[in-house]
C-alpha positions in Angstrom: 0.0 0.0 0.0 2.4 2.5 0.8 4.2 1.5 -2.8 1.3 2.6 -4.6 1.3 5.8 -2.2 4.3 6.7 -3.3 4.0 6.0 -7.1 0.6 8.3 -6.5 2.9 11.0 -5.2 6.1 10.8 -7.3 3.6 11.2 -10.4 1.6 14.7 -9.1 5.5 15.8 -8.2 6.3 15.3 -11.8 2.7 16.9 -12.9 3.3 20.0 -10.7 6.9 20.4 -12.3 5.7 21.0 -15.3 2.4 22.5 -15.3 3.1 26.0 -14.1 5.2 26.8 -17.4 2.7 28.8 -19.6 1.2 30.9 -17.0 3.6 34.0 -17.2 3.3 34.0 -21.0 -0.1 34.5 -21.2 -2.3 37.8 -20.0 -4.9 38.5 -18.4 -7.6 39.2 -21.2 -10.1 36.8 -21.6 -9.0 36.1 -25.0 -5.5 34.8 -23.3 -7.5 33.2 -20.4 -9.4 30.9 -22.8 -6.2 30.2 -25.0 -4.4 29.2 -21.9 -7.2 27.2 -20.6 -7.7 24.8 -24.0 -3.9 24.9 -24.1 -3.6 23.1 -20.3 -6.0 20.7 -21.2 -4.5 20.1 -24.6 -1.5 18.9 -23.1 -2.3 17.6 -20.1 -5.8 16.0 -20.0 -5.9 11.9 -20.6 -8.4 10.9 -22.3 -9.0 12.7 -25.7 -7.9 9.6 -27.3 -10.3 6.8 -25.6 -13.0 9.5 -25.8 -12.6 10.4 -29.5 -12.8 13.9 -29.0 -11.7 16.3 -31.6 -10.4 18.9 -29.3 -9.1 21.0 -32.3 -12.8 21.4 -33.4 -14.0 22.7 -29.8 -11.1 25.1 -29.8 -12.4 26.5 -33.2 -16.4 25.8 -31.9 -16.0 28.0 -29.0 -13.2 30.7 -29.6 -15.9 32.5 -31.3 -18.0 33.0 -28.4 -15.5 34.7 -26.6 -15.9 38.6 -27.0 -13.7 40.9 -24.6 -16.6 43.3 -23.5 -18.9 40.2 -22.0 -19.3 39.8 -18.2 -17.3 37.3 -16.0 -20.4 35.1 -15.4 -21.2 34.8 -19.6 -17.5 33.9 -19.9 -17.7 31.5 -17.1 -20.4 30.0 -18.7 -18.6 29.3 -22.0 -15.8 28.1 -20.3 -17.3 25.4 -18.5 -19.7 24.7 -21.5 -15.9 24.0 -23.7 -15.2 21.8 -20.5 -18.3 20.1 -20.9 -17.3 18.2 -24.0 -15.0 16.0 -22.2 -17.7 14.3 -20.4 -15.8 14.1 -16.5 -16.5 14.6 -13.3 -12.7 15.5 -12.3 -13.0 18.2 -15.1 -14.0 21.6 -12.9 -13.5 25.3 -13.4 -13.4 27.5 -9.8 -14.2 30.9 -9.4 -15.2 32.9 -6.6 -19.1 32.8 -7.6 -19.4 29.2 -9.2 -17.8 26.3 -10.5 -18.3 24.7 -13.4 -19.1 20.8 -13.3 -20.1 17.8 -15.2 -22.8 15.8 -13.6 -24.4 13.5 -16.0 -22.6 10.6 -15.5 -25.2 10.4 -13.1 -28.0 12.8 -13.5 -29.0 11.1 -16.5 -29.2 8.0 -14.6 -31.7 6.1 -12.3 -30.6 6.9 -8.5 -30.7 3.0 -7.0 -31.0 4.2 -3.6 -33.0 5.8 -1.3 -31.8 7.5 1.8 -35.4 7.6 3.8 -35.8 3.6 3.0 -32.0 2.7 3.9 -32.6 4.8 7.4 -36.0 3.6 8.5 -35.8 -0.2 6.9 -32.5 -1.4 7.5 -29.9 1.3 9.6 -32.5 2.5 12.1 -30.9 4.4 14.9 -29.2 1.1 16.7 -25.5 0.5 14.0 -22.5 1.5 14.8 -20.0 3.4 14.0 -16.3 2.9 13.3 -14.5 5.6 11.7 -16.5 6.2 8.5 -17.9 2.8 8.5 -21.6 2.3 9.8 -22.7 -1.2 10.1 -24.5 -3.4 12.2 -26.1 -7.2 11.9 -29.5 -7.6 9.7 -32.1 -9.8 11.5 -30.9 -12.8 8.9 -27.4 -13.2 10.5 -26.4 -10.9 7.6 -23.5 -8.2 8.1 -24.2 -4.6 6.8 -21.6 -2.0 6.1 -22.5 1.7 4.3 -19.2 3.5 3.8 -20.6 6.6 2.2 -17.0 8.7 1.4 -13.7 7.2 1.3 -12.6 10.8 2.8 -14.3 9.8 5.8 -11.4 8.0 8.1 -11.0 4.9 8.6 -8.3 3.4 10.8 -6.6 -0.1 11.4 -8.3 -0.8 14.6 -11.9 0.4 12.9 -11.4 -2.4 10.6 -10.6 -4.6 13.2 -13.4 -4.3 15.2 -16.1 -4.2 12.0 -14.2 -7.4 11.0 -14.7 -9.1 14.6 -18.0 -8.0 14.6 -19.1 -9.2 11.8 -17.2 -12.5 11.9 -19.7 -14.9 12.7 -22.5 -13.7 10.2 -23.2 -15.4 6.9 -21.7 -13.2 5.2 -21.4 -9.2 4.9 -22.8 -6.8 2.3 -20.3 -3.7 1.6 -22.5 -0.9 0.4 -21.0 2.3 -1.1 -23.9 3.0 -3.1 -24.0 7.3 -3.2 -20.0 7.3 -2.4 -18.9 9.7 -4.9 -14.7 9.2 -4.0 -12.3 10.4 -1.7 -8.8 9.1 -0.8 -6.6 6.4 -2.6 -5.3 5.6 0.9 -8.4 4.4 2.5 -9.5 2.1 -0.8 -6.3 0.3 -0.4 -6.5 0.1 3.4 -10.1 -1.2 3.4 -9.7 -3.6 0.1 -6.5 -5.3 2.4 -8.8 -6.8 4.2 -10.2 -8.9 1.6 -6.9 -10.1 -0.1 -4.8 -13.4 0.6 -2.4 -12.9 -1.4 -0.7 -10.1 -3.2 -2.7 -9.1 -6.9 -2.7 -7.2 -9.1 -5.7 -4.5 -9.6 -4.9 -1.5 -12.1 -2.2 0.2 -14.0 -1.5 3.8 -13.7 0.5 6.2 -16.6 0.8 9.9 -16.5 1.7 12.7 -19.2 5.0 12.8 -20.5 4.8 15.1 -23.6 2.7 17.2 -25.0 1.1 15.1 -27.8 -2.4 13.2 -26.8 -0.8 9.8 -26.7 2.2 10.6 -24.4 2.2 8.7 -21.4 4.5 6.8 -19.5 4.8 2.8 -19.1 1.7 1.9 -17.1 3.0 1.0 -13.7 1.7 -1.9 -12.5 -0.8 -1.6 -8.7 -1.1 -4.0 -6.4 -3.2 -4.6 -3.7 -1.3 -6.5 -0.8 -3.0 -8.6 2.0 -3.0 -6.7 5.2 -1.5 -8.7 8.0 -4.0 -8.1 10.4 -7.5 -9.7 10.6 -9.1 -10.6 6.8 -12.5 -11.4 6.3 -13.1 -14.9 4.6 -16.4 -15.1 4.0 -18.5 -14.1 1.1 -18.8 -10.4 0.7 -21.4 -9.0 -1.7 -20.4 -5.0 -2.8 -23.2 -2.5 -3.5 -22.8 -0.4 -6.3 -24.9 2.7 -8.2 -24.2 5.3 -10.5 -22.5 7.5 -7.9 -20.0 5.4 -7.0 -17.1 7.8 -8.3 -13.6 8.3 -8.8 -11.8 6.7 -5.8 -14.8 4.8 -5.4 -14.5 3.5 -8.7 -11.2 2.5 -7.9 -12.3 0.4 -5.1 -15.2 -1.2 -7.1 -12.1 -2.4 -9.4 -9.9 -3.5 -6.6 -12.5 -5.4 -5.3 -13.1 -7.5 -8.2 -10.8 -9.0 -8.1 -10.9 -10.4 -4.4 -11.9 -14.0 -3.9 -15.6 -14.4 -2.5 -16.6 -10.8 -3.7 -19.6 -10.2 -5.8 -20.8 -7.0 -7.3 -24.5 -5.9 -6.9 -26.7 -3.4 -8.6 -25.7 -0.6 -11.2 -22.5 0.0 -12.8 -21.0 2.9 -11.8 -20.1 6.4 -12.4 -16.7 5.7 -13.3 -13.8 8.5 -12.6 -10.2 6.6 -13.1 -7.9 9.8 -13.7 -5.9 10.8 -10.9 -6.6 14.7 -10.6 -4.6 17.3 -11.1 -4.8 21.6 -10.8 -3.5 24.2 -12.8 -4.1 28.5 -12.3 -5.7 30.6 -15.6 -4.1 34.4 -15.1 -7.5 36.1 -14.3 -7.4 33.6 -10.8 -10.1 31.2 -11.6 -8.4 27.5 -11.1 -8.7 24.5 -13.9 -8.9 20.5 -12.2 -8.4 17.8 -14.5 -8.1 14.0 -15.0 -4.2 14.0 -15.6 -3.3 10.6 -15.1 -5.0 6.9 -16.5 -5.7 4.5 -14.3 -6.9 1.2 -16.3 -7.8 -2.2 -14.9 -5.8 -5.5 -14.8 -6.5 -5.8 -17.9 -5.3 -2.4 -19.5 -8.8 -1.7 -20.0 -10.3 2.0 -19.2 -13.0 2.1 -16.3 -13.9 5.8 -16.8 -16.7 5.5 -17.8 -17.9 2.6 -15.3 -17.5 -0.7 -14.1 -20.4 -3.5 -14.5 -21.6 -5.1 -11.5 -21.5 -9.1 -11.9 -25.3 -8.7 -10.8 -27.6 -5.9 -12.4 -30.2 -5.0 -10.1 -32.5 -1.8 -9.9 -34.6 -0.5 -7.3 -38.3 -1.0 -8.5 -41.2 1.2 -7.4 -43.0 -1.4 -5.8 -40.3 -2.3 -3.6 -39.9 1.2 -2.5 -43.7 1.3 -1.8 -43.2 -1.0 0.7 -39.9 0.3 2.7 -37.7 -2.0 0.3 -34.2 -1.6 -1.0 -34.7 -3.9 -4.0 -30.4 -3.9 -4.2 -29.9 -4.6 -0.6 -32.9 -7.5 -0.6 -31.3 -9.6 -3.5 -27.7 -8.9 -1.8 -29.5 -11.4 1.0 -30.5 -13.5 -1.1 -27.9 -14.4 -2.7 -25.1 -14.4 0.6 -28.3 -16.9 1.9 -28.0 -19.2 -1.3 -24.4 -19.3 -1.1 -24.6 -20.8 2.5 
């Protein structure tokens, strides 16, 4: 774990060397601001290639909209329209009054969870709590976990304790349906617990030219077993269309765990690693710098399948059901 730490970090060290080289040759018009934006993101954004986008054409699309004698908020607007076209969630513009995002990798989706139905059905007011992890034992001898954001700490002795817990059920469900990312750390730290072995999960490249193709060698990512308590058992993870960025990345790690299935929607995907950059009129640029594929050199930014589709249905929901978390029982009390 702390390897692929340190690879995370030696690659945003590289990133940050050489990102801050056109800012003093530009101005501060907003002619110069929106050359200098399409030219960071011409050089250092990922996926132009897998996304087939003809990032010439949207230079040339919106340079005409830009007209020096328009308020901030109309050239705002553009701005994040121009972003728009790369279809990700790391992509952001900041300024003081807004920022600019891309939501519809799951707005245009159907939500597969329901926060009323998830309290009053199945957490109540009787879990606990460990760190960021919420769980507690269903009436079935079932363990249930809801990690909502992998920002949310989680320490070695939480784990510990959930694990113990949990040990004697017939199996646990991981839900992190609505978990829209957070820290690589705590994705490798929880996914530990579910290894035996050391294996291999993902690649990871980053930029190292200009050109749209230039990356480095993917460097291979491991997750390692942890050497404290591992759960053995069948685990059944919960997945929806929110499930983003590092939550993506756990998704993937966790496919490739024995006794793991994947339940519900595929995800919202999210595998760049992101990275910042400054435009001269102080508004701030983040971006998907760096790939991350799966074990099989194969993008997941736009999503990872689960091994079981399932969708809420309205008639479950009428009655106080989680279709997603009901078939999750099911199945962990077929496979007993």
């Amino acid at each position: 774990m702390k390897k692929i730490t340190a690879l995370v970090i030696s690659i945003l060290t590289a990133l940050s060397m050489s990102s801050c080289f056109h800012e003093d040759k530009f101005g501060n018009t907003k002619e110069e601001n929106f050359e200098l934006l399409w030219k960071i993101m011409d050089e250092k954004y990922c996926f132009f290639e897998y996304k087939d986008i003809d990032w010439d054409d949207v230079y040339t699309r919106y340079k005409v909209r830009i007209q020096e004698d328009m308020p901030n908020e109309a050239f705002f607007t553009v701005l994040g329209e121009m972003l728009a076209e790369l279809k990700d969630g790391h992509v952001n513009l900041y300024a003081t009054h807004d920022i600019a995002r891309y939501w519809k990798w799951y707005e245009d989706y159907p939500d597969n969870f329901n926060e009323q139905i998830h309290r009053d059905t199945y957490m109540g007011t009787d879990f606990k709590i460990a760190g960021g992890l919420r769980y507690k034992i269903l009436e079935d001898n079932i363990g249930y976990v809801y990690y909502g954001n992998f920002s949310s700490g989680v320490g070695e002795s939480n784990l510990d304790q959930v694990i113990n817990t949990l040990s004697a059920c017939n199996g646990i469900i991981i839900d992190v349906r609505n978990n829209g990312g957070g820290l690589l750390s705590n994705v490798e730290k929880i996914a530990s617990r579910f290894f035996n072995e050391k294996t291999l999960v993902s690649y990871i490249m980053y930029k190292t030219g200009k050109g749209h193709n230039d990356f480095s060698k993917p460097y291979a990512r491991y997750i390692e077993p942890s050497k404290r308590i591992r759960y053995q058992k069948n685990v059944v993870l919960l997945t929806n269309r929110r499930c983003y960025s590092a939550t993506n990345d756990f998704v993937n790690a966790m496919k490739y765990a024995p006794n793991v299935t994947i339940i519900g929607d595929k995800t919202g995907g999210g595998s760049g690693l992101p990275f910042s950059s400054e435009l001269p009129n102080g508004w701030s640029v983040r971006f998907s710098s760096s790939p991350m594929v799966n074990a099989e050199k194969e993008h997941i930014e736009f999503g990872i399948e689960p091994d079981i589709k399932v969708e809420m249905t309205g008639e479950d929901m009428q009655r106080g059901l989680d279709t997603i978390i009901e078939r999750a029982r099911q199945f962990l009390s077929e496979s007993n």
